[in-house]
Structure formats: C-alpha cells, structure tokens
VEXDREN-2710 file (C-alpha; in Angstrom, 1 decimal):
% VEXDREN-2710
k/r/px/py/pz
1/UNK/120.3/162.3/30.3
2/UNK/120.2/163.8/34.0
3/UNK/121.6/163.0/37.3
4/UNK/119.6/161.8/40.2
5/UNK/120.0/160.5/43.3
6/UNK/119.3/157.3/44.5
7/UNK/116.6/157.5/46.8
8/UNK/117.9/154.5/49.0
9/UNK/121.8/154.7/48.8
10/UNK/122.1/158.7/47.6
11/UNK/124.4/157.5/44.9
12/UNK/124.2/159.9/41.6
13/UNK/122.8/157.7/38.9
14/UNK/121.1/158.4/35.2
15/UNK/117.6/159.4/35.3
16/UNK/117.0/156.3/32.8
17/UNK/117.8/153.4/35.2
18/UNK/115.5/151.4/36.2
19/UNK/117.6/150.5/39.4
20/UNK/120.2/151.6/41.2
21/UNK/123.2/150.1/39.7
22/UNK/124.7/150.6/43.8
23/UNK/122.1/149.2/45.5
24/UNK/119.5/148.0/43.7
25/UNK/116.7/150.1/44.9
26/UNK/114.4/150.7/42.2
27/UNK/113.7/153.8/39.9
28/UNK/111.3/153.7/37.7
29/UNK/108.6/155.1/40.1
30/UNK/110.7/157.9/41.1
31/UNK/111.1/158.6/37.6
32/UNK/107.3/158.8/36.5
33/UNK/106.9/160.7/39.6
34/UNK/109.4/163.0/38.2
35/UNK/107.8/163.7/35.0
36/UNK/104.6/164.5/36.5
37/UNK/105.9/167.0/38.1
38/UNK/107.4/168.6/34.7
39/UNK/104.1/168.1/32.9
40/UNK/102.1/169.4/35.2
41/UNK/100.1/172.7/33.8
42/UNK/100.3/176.1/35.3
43/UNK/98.2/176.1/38.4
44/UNK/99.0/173.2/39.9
45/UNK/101.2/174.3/42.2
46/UNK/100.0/172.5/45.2
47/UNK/100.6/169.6/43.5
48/UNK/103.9/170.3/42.6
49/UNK/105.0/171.4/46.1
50/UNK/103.2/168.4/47.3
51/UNK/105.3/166.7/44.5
52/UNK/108.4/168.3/45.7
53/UNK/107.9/167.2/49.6
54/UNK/107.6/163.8/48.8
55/UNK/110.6/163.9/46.8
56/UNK/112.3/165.3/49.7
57/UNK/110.9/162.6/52.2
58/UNK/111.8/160.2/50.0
59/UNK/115.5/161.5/49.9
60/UNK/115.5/162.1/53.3
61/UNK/115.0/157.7/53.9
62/UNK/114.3/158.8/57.2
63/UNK/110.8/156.9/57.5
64/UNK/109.5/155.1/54.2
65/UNK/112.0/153.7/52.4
66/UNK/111.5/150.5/49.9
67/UNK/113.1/147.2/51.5
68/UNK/115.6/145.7/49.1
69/UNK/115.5/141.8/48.1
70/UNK/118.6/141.0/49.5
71/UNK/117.3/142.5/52.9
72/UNK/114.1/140.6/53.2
73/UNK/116.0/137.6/52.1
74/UNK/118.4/137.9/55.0
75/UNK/115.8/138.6/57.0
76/UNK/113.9/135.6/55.8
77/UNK/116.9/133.6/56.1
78/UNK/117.2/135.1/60.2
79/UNK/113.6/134.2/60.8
80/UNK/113.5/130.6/59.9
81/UNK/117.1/129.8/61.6
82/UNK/115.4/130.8/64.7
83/UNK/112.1/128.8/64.0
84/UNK/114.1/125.4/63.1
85/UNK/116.0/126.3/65.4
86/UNK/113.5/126.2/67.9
87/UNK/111.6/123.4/67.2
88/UNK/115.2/121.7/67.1
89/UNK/115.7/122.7/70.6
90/UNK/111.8/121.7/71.3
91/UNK/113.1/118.2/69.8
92/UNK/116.1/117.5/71.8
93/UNK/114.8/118.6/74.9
94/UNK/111.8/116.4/75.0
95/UNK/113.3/113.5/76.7
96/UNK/114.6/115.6/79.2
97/UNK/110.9/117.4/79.6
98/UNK/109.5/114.1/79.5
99/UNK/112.4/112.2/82.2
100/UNK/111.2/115.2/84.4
101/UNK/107.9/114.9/84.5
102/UNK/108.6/110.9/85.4
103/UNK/110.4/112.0/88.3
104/UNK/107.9/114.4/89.6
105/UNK/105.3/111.3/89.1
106/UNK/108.2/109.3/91.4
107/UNK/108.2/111.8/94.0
108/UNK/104.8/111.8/94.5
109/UNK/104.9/108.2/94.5
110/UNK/102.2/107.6/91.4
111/UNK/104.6/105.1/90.9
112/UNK/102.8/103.9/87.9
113/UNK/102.3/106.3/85.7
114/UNK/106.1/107.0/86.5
115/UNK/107.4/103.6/85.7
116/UNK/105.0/103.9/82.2
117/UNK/106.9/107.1/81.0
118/UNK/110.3/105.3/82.5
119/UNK/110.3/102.4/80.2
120/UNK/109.6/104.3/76.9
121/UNK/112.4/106.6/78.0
122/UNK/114.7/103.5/77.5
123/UNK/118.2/104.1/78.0
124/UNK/117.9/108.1/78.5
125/UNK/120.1/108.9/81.3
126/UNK/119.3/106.3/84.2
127/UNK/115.3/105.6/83.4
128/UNK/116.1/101.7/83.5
129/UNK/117.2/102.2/86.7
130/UNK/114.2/104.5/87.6
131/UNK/111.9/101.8/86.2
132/UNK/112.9/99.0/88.2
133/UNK/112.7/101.4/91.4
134/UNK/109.2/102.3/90.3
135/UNK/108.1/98.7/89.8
136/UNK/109.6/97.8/93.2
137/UNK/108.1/100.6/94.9
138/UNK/104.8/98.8/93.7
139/UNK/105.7/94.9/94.7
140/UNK/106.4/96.5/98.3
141/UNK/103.0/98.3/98.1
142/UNK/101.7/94.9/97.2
143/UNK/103.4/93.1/100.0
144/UNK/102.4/95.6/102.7
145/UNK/98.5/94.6/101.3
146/UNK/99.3/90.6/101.6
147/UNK/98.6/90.5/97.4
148/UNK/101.4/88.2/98.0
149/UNK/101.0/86.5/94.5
150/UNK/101.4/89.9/92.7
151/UNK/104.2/90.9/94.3
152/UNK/106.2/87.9/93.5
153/UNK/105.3/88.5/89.5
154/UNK/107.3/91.8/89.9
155/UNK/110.3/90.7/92.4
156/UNK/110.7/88.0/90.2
157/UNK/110.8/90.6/86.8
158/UNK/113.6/92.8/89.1
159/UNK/115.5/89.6/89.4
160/UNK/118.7/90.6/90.9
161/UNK/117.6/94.4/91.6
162/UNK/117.7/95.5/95.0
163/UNK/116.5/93.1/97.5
164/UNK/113.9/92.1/95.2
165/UNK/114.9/88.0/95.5
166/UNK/115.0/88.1/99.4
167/UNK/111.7/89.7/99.3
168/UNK/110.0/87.2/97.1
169/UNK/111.2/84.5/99.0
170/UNK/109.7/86.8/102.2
171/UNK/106.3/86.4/99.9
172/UNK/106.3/83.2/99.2
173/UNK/107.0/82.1/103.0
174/UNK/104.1/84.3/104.2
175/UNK/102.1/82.2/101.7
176/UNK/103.4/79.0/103.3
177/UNK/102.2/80.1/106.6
178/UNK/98.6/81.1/105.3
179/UNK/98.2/78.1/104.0
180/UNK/99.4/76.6/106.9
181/UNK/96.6/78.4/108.8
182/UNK/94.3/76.9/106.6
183/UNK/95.4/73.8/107.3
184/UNK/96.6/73.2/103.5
185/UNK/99.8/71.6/104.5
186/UNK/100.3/69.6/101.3
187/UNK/101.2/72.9/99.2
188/UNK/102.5/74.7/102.4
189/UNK/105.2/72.1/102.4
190/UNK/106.0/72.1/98.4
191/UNK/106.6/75.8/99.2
192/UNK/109.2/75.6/102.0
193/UNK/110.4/72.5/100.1
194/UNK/111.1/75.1/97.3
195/UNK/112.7/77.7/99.9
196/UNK/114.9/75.2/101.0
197/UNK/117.3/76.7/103.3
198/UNK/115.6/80.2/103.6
199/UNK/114.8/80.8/107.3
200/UNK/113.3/78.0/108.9
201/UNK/111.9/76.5/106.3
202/UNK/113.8/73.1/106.1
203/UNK/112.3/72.7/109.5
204/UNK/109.1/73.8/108.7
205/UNK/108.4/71.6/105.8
206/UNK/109.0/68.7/107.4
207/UNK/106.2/70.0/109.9
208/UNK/103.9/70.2/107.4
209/UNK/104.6/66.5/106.3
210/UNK/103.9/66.2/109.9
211/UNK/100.9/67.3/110.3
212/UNK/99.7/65.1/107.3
213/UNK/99.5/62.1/109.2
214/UNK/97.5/60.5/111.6
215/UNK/99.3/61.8/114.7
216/UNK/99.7/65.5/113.0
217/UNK/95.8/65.3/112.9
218/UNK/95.2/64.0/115.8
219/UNK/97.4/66.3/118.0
220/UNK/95.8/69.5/115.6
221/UNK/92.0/68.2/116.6
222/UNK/93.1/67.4/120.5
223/UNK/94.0/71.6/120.3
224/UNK/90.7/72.2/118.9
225/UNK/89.1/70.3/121.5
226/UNK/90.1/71.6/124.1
227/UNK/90.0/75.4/123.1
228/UNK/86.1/74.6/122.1
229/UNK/85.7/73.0/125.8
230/UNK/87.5/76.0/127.7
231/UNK/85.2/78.4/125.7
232/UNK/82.4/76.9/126.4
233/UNK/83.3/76.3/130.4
234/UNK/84.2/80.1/130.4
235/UNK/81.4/81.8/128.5
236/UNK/79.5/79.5/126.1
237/UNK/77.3/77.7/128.8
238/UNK/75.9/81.6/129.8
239/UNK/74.1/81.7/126.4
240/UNK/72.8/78.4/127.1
241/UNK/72.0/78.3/130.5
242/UNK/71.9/82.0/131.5
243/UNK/73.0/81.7/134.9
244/UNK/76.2/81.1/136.3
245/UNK/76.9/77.2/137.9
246/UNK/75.9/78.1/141.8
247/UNK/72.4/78.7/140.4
248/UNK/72.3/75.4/138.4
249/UNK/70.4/72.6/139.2
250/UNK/72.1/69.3/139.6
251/UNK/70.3/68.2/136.3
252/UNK/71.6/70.7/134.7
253/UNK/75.3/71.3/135.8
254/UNK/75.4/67.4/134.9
255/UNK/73.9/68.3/131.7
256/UNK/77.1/71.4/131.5
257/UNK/79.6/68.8/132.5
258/UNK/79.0/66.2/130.0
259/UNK/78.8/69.0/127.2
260/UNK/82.4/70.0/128.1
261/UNK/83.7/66.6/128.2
262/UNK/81.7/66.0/124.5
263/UNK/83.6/69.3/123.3
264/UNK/86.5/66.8/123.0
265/UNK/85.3/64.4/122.2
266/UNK/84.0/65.2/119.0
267/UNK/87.2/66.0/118.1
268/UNK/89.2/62.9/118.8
269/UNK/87.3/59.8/119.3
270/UNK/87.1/58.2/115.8
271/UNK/90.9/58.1/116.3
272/UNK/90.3/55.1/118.2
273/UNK/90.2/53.1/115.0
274/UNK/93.2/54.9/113.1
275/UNK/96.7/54.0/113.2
276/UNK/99.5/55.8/114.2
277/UNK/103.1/56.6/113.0
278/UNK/104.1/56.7/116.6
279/UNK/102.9/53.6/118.4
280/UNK/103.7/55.7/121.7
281/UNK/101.7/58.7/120.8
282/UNK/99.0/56.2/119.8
283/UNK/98.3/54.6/123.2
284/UNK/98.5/57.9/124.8
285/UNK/95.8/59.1/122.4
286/UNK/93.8/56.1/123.3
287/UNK/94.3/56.9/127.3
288/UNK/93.5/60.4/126.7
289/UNK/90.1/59.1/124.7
290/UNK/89.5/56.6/127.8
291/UNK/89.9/59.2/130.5
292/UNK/87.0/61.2/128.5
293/UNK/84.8/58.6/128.7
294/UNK/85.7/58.0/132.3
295/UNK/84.7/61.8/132.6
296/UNK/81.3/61.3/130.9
297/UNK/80.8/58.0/133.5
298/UNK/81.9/59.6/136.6
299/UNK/79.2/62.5/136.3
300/UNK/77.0/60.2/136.1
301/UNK/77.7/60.0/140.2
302/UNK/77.3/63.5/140.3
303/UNK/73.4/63.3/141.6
304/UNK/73.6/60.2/143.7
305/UNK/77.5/59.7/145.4
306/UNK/79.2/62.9/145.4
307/UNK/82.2/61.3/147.0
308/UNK/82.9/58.8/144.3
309/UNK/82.0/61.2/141.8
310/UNK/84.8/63.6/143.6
311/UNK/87.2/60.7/143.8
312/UNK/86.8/59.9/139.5
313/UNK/86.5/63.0/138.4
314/UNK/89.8/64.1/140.1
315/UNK/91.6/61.0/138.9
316/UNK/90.3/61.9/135.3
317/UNK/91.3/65.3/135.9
318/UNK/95.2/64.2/136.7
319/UNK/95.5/61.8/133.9
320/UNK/93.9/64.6/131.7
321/UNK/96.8/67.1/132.6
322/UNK/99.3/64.2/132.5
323/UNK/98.8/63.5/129.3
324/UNK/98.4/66.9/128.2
325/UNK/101.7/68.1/129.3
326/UNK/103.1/65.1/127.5
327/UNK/101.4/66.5/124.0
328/UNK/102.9/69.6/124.7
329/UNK/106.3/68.4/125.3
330/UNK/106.7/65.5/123.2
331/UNK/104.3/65.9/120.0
332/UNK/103.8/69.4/119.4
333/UNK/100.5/70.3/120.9
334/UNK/100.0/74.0/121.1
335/UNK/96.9/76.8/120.9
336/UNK/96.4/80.2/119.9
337/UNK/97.5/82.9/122.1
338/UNK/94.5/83.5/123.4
339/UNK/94.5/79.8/125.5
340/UNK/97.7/79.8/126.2
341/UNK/97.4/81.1/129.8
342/UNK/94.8/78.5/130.3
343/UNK/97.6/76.0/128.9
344/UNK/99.8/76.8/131.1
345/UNK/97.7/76.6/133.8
346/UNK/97.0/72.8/132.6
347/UNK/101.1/72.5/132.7
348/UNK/101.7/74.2/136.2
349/UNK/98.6/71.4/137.5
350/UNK/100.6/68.6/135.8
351/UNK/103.6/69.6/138.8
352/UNK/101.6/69.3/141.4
353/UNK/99.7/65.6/140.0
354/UNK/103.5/64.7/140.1
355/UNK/104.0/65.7/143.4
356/UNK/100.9/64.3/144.9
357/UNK/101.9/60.8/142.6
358/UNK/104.8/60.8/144.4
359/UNK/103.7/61.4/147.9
360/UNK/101.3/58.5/146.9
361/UNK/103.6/56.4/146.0
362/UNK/105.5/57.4/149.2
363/UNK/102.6/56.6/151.6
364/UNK/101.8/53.5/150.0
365/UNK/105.8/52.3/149.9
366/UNK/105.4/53.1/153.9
367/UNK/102.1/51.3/154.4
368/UNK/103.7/48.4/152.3
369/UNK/106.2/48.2/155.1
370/UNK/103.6/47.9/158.0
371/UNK/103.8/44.8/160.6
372/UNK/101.2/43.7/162.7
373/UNK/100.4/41.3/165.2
374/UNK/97.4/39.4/166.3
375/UNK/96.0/39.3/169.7
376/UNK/93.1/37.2/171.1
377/UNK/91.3/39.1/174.5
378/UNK/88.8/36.1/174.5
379/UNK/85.4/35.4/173.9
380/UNK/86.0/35.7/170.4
381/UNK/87.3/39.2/170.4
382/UNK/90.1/39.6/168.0
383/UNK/92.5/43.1/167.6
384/UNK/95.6/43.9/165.7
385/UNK/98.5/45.9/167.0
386/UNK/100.1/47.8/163.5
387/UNK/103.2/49.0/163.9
388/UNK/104.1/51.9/161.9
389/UNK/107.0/54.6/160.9
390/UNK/106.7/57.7/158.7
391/UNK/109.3/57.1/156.3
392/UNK/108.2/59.9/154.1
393/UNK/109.7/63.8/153.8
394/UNK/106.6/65.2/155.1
395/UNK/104.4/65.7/158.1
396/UNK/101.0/64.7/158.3
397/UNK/98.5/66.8/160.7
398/UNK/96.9/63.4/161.3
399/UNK/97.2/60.1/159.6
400/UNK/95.1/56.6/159.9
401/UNK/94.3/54.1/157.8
402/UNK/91.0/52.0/156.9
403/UNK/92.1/48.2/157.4
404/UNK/90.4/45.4/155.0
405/UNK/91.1/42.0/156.9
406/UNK/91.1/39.2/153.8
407/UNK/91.0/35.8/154.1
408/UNK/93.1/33.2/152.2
409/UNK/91.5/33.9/149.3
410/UNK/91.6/37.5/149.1
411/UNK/87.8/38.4/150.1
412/UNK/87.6/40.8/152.6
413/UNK/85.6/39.5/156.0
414/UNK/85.7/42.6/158.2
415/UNK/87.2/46.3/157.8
416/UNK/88.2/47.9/160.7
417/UNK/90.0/51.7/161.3
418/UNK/93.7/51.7/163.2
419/UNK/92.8/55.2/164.6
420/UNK/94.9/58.5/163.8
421/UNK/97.8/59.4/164.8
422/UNK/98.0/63.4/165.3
423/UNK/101.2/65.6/163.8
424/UNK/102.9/62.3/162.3
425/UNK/106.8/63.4/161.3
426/UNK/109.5/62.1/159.1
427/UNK/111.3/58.9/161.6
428/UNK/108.3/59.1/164.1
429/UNK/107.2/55.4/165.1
430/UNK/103.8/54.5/166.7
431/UNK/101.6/51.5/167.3
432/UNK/97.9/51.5/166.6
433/UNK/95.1/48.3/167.3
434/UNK/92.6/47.8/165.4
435/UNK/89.2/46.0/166.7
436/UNK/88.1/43.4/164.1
437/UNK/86.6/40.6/166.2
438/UNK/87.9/37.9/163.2
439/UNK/91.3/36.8/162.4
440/UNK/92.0/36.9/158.6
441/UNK/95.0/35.5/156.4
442/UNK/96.1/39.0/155.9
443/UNK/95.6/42.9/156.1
444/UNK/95.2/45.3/153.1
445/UNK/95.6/49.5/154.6
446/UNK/94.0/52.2/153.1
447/UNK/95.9/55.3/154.4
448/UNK/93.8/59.0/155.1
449/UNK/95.7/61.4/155.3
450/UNK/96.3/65.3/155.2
451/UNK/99.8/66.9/154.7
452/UNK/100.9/69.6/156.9
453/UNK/101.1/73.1/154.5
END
C-alpha cells in the first residue's frame, strides 16, 4: 500500500481509499488515473507527461477541483433561504405595495378605484379611514353635479364621518327647493317636515302647505300673470305687431291693450268661484279680478271718448297697484328676479295713488265744507255766491269747480262753473258766483284742479 495525497485537502492517505477519510473528496479516479500511468508501454511518454501535468493541476486545486456534498448542500441550503426568503419579503410587503398604490390613485383623485383597493385593504394601517375619505370625496363630486339623490346614499353610508350628516341634510334641502320650483309642494313639505329644525325649514314647510291652498294658488298664478303681461307689454307685442305703439292704429293698440289685460286674466279669473282660507285675501282677489274686467271695458272708450277712457283706465290702474302692494305685503306675492324692478316700480306707484287718495280726500273734505248763497238779479236770472277756503297743505296753480244744481230729489236741472281762482294757498278765502238762471234744493261741486310742483 502507498501514500498519496488528497487531491482536495493534501492530507496523505492510502492509495486504496476510495475517499478521503479527511475530507471526503473522492479517490477512486485519481487512482485509475494512476495506474494508467504505470501500465503505460514504452513510448508513451507524452502521455505520461500529459499524465503527470494533470496530476499536478490537480494537486495544485488551483482551478478544477471536485465540489464536495456537504459544500453544494450548504450552498443549496444558502440559495433557497434567500429564495423563501424573498418571496416572504414579496408576501409581507404587499399590503404596503398595494396601500401605496391606493394612495397614489387618492392623490390623483381617481377616487374610485382608490376607495376599491381601500376597502379590501381592511384594517391595514388607516385604509378604513382612507375609504370613507374616498367615498366622501365622491358624494361631494356628486353634490357639486346636483345628483342630489346619489349623494345622500353615500353621506348616509359615512354616517357620522366628517360633515357627511350636515351635508346630506344640505342635499336633501336643495331637493326641497327644486321641487319647490316645480311647484311639487306636497313632497317639498314632507321633506322640510323631515329636516325639521335644519335652516329654515320649519318655516318653509309650512309655506309649502301654504301654497297648497286656494290662496297659495291664487297668489302663485296672480305672479304669473303679471310677469306674462309685462313681457308681452315690453317685447312680446313686437313679434306680433312689428311696430312699436306710436305706429299703431287705434284698432290695433285696442286690440294690444285688451291682450295685456287677458294675460291676467287667464291666470286668475276662475278664482271667482273658489273659496278662500282667508276671507280678506278672497275679496281682494275678487277686486283685483273686477278691476281687470273694468280694464277690458274701459278700452273699449279708447276709439270713441278718450277722456273717459283716460279717466277709467287711470282709476283701474290705481286700484291695480293698490292691490298689488297689498299681495306683496300681506300674502306673499313675489317674481323672479328678472321682474322685480318692474315690481318695484308697481310698489313706488302705489305711494303716490296714496298721496293723490289723500289729496282727494282733502279737496273733497274742503269742498264738503263749502256755503253758498242764492241771489235773484230779476227777470228770472238766478246766481250763487260760494264761499270757499283752502284747507288743504298744498297750493293749487288754479282751482274751480263744476257745480251740479239738484232739485229735491236729487236730479240735476242745470250745471254751472264757479270760475278759477289762480295760485289758491293753504288759509286763503275767496268767493266765486256761479250763473245758473234756476234755483235748486241744493249744489253738488266737482273740483278741477292742478297742484303746484
């Protein structure tokens, strides 16, 4: 038996072992390579020396040198630590990979996609939290577009999240109003009903039972009315006409007038036969439908007595704006913005119907107090000397009046004029005659008038 070396450790072990007892490498092939060498003929030297080299290399372990099994197993062992290793680390960190992602979907406000990948995240760090932010994000969206209805299915989900209660309660108020608008006040009022004491909507649902009955209607169809009738007056009768009212015939400025008065009309005369909550409001409504009417007749002057027509359609007009201001005030009557200058315009006119009603009832207070006397100059020829004050607050650039004589029952015999009396002040007395050739029961004045500006 011989000596070798081990070719993997350099340990001297017998020629006969198949392995290194050291290290395990084996020896068997070094062996046959061994005895190749020894058998080899004369001749073969380049085999030998060939034989010889490798040996050397072999010893030398500086390049090839057979990998043990305890080696690859510890490399094995290395190698598939750092796989499961990896695919552990691949494992844990995908909630975090996948939290994000959910926030970069949040940023750019895909909220979502991002309120998806939220709620599978569950309870991973604080994607509840980021879920509900997501779904609010999208009931606001929802609320800026008026999709009032959706957005109250997620503010109701968030429940106590955020502002999401005050917000559906915003929701279901803007749906109020709408309907409201469209004159659906029977579920507007369930809804405020339901708000109860959110804004003004204690206040507003009784408006909306309001507006259910016959006065509600009637004031609502008085506003639409008039707004038809002032569009028409201000524009509508150009696409009818096609020329503006100084280049009207009388037919057909009659025809213009009656038209705006119908406007109304249409809107409120079969209230006539209905009855009203408000017994007050209802004879108004009936005054207002009578000075209509009272329009429609007085234009019918228009052609043949421009005077009278002048002197009813002015007394229509004031009991028009009268009546109007009272709506306003006292029942609710309003417009859209858009006829709410003309409106006002209606209001400011009422002012000065109520100061010319009380001038009128001034003058005719002072005429009231008038004395005259008779006085026969013969033949027959009878005058009256009126005696007269100013015991109004203004100054009239001339005043007179028309003089009716009656008899004892009432019918007038003779009408006479007393004259005018020129810059008539507040205090200043005068006397006036008036020619009548007849002597009556009794005189009836008509004053005419104009009022220093």
């Amino acid at each position: 038996m011989a000596l070798i070396k081990c070719p993997e450790c350099g340990k001297e072990i017998s020629d006969k072992a198949e392995a290194c007892p050291n290290c395990g490498c084996p020896i068997k092939a070094s062996n046959s390579s061994s005895s190749e060498i020894n058998d080899s003929e004369p001749g073969d030297s380049d085999q030998i020396s060939n034989g010889e080299e490798d040996s050397k290399y072999i010893e030398s372990g500086k390049e090839k040198k057979a990998m043990s099994k305890k080696t690859k197993g510890a490399i094995g062992v290395f190698v598939g630590v750092i796989i499961i290793g990896g695919i552990v680390l691949y494992l844990l960190t995908a909630n975090m990979r996948t939290y994000d992602k959910a926030i970069e979907l949040l940023t750019d406000k895909n909220y979502a996609e991002a309120s998806k990948i939220f709620k599978e995240l569950d309870d991973y760090k604080d994607a509840s939290v980021k879920y509900k932010e997501c779904k609010m994000n999208i009931a606001d969206d929802l609320f800026v577009q008026k999709k009032y209805k959706d957005a109250i299915k997620l503010f109701d989900e968030l429940g106590d999240f955020g502002d999401a209660e005050a917000k559906s309660d915003e929701s279901y108020y803007l749906i109020a109003k709408s309907l409201c608008n469209e004159e659906n006040y029977k579920e507007a009022e369930q809804i405020y009903l339901q708000l109860a004491e959110y804004k003004d909507s204690k206040e507003l649902s009784e408006k909306c039972k309001y507006e259910q009955t016959v006065d509600g209607q009637f004031i609502r169809e008085l506003s639409k009315g008039l707004v038809d009738r002032w569009d028409y007056s201000e524009e509508g009768y150009l696409k009818e006409f096609d020329k503006e009212f100084d280049d009207m015939e009388s037919s057909e400025y009659m025809e213009y007038l009656k038209k705006c008065v119908n406007y109304e009309l249409d809107k409120v005369n079969d209230f006539q036969a209905k009855e009203f909550l408000d017994e007050a409001l209802g004879e108004k409504a009936l005054r207002y439908i009578e000075s209509l009417n009272n329009g429609l007749a007085a234009i019918d002057y228009y052609s043949m007595d421009n005077i009278k027509y002048n002197v009813l359609w002015n007394d229509v007009y004031s009991t028009r704006v009268l009546l109007i201001r009272d709506f306003v005030n006292n029942h609710g009557l309003v417009v859209d913005e858009a006829h709410q200058k003309t409106l006002d315009e209606f209001i400011t006119n009422a002012s000065i119907v109520d100061e010319q009603n009380a001038l009128d009832e001034a003058i005719n207070s002072m005429v009231d107090g008038y004395t005259h006397e008779a006085k026969d100059n013969g033949y027959g020829n009878i005058s009256y000397t009126v005696n007269m004050e100013n015991t109004t607050d203004v100054t009239f650039e001339y005043f007179g009046c028309s003089v009716d004589v009656l008899d004892e029952n009432g019918t007038i015999i003779f009408t006479g004029y007393t004259g005018e009396i020129k810059q008539f002040e507040p205090g200043q007395k005068a006397q006036l005659d008036v020619y009548t050739g007849v002597q009556g029961a009794s005189l009836k004045f008509h004053p005419n008038y104009y009022v220093q500006q």
